[in-house]
C-alpha positions in Angstrom: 0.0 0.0 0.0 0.9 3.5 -0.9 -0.2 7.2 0.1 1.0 8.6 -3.5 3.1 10.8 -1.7 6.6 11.0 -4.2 9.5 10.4 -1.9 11.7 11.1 -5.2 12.3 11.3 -9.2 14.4 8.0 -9.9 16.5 8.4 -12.3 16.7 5.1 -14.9 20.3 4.1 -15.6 19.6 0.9 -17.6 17.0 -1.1 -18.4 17.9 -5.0 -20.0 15.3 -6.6 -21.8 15.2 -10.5 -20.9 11.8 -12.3 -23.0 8.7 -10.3 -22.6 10.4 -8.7 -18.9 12.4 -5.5 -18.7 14.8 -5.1 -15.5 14.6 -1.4 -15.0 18.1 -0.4 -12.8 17.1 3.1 -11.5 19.3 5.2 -9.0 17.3 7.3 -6.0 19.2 8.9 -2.9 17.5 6.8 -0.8 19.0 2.9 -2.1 21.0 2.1 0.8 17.5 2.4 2.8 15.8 0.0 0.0 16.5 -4.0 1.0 15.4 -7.2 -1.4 11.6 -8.1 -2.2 10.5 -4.2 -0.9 8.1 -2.9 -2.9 8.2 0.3 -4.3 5.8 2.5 -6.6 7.4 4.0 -9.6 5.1 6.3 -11.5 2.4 4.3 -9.6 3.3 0.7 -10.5 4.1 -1.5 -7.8 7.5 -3.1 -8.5 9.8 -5.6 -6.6 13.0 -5.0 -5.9 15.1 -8.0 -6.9 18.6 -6.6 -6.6 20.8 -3.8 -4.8 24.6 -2.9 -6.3 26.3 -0.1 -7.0 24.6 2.5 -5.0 21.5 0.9 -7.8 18.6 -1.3 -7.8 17.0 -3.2 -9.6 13.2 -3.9 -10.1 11.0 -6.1 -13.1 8.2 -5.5 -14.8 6.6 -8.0 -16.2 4.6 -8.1 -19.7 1.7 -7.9 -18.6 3.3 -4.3 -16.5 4.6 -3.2 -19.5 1.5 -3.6 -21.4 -1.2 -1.8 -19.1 1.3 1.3 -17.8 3.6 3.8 -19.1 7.0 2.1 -17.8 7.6 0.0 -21.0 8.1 3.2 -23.0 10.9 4.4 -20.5 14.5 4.8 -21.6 17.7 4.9 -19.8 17.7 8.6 -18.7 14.1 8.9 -18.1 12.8 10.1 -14.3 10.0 8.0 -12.7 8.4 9.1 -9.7 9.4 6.7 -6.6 7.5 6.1 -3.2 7.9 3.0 -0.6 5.6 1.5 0.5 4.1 3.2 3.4 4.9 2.3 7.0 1.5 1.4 9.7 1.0 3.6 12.2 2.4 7.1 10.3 0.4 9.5 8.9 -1.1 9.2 5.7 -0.5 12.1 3.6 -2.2 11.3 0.5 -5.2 8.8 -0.1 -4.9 5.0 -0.1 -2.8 3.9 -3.5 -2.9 0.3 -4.0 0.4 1.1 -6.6 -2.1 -1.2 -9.4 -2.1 1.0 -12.3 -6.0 0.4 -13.7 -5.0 1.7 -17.2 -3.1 4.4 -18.8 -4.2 7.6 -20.0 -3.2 10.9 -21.9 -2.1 14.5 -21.1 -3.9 16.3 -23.1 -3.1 20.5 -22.3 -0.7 21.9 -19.3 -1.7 25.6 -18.8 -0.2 27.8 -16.7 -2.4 29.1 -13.9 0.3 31.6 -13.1 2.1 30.2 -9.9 0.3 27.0 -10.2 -0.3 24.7 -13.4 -3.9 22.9 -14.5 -3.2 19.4 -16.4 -6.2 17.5 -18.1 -6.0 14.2 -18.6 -8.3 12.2 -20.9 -8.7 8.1 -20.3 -11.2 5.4 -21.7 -13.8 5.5 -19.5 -15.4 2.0 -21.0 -13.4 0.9 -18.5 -16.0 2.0 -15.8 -14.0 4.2 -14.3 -14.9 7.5 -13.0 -13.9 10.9 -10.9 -16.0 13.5 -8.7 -14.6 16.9 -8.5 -12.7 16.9 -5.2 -12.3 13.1 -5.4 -9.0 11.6 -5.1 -7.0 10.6 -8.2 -3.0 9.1 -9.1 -1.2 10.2 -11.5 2.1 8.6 -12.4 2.1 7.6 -9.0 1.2 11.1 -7.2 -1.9 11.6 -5.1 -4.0 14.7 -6.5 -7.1 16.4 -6.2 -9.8 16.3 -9.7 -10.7 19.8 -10.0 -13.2 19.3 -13.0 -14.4 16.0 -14.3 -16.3 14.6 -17.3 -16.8 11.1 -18.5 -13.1 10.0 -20.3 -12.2 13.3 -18.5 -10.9 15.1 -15.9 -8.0 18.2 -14.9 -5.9 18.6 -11.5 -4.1 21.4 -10.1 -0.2 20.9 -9.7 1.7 23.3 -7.1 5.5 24.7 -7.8 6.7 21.6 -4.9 4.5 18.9 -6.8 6.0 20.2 -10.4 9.5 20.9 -8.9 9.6 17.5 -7.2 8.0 15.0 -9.2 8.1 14.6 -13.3 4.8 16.6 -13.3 7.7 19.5 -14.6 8.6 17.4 -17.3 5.0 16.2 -18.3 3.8 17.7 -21.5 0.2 17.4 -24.2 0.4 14.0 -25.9 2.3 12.2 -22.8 0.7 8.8 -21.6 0.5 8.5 -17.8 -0.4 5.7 -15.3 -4.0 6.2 -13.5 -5.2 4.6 -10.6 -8.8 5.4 -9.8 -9.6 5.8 -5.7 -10.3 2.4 -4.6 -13.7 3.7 -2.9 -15.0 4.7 -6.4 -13.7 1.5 -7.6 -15.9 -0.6 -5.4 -19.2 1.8 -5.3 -19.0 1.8 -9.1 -18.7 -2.0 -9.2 -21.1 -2.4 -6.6 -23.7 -0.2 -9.3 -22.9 -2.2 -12.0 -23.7 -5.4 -10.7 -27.1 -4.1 -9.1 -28.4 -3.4 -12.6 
C-alpha cells in the first residue's frame, strides 16, 4: 500500500530486456534504505525489488506491466516518480494507493495558472472508471485532487513543490500516464454495475 506521496524522481540508468520482462536499474538517494523483495511505486506501478549494487537497484516488470502502464516506453535517462511503500501507524499524507495502475491515459493541455499549473488528462472511460470533482486521483504515482471532471475526462491542479519535485515539470500534451482510480470509487462503481 501506498499514500501517492513521491519520496523522489528516480532516475533510470539501464534497463535489460530478458523475454517479454524489462529489469529497469534506476538510481534514488534513498537505495542504501531499500533491502530485497521491498516494494516500491514508480510512477504508480508497484514493483519488486530483486537486486541492490552499486549505489542501484533493480526492479522487473513483467509483460503484462509493461502492457497496461507507461514504464515500458521508458529509456535509460528517463525520471520516474518513486515512493515505498508506506509504514503502519504514520500519517497518511495522501489517499490510499494500492500502486495497481488500472489503465493508462493521456495528457492532453498543461496551462499555466500563473504560480500553479492545471493538467487535463483524458482516459477510456469503458473501462468504468470514473472521478468526482474533489475526489482523489493518481497520477504517475502522485496523489492529486480532480478539480473538473467529465466522462473520459478530468484536470488537476499541480503546485511549484508537486511540479518541482516530481516529473509533473517534465509532463507535457500527448504524454501517456499511469491512473489509478480511488479504490472507494472502484468498489461503489462496481457495486452499481452489478445491481443493474
Amino acid at each position: 500500500m501506498f499514500t501517492g506521496i513521491v519520496e523522489a524522481m528516480g532516475r533510470v540508468k539501464n534497463i535489460q530486456r530478458e523475454a517479454g520482462n524489462a529489469h529497469f536499474e534506476i538510481e534514488v538517494p534513498f537505495v542504501d534504505e531499500l533491502k530485497i523483495d521491498q516494494s516500491v511505486a514508480h510512477n504508480g506501478a508497484c514493483l519488486t525489488v530483486v537486486k541492490i549494487a552499486n549505489g542501484i537497484y533493480t526492479v522487473t516488470a513483467i509483460d503484462e506491466t509493461l502492457k497496461r502502464t507507461n514504464l515500458g516506453s521508458l529509456n535509460a535517462g528517463d525520471y520516474v516518480n518513486v515512493e515505498r511503500c508506506m509504514k503502519l501507524g504514520e500519517r497518511l499524507d495522501g489517499h490510499i494507493v494500492q500502486g495497481h495502475v488500472d489503465q493508462t491515459g493521456k495528457c492532453v493541455s498543461v496551462e499555466d495558472q500563473n504560480g500553479s499549473w492545471k493538467y487535463t488528462f483524458e482516459y477510456d472511460a469503458a473501462s468504468g472508471h470514473v472521478t468526482v470533482p474533489k475526489g482523489s486521483i493518481t497520477v504517475n504515482g502522485v496523489s492529486l485532487t480532480v478539480v473538473d471532471s467529465l466522462p473520459g475526462k478530468f484536470s488537476v491542479a499541480i503546485i511549484p513543490y508537486t511540479y518541482e519535485h516530481t516529473t509533473f515539470g517534465k509532463l507535457r500534451a500527448g504524454d501517456a500516464v499511469n491512473l489509478e482510480f480511488d479504490i472507494i470509487g472502484k468498489y461503489v462503481a462496481a457495486m452499481m454495475l452489478n445491481r443493474q
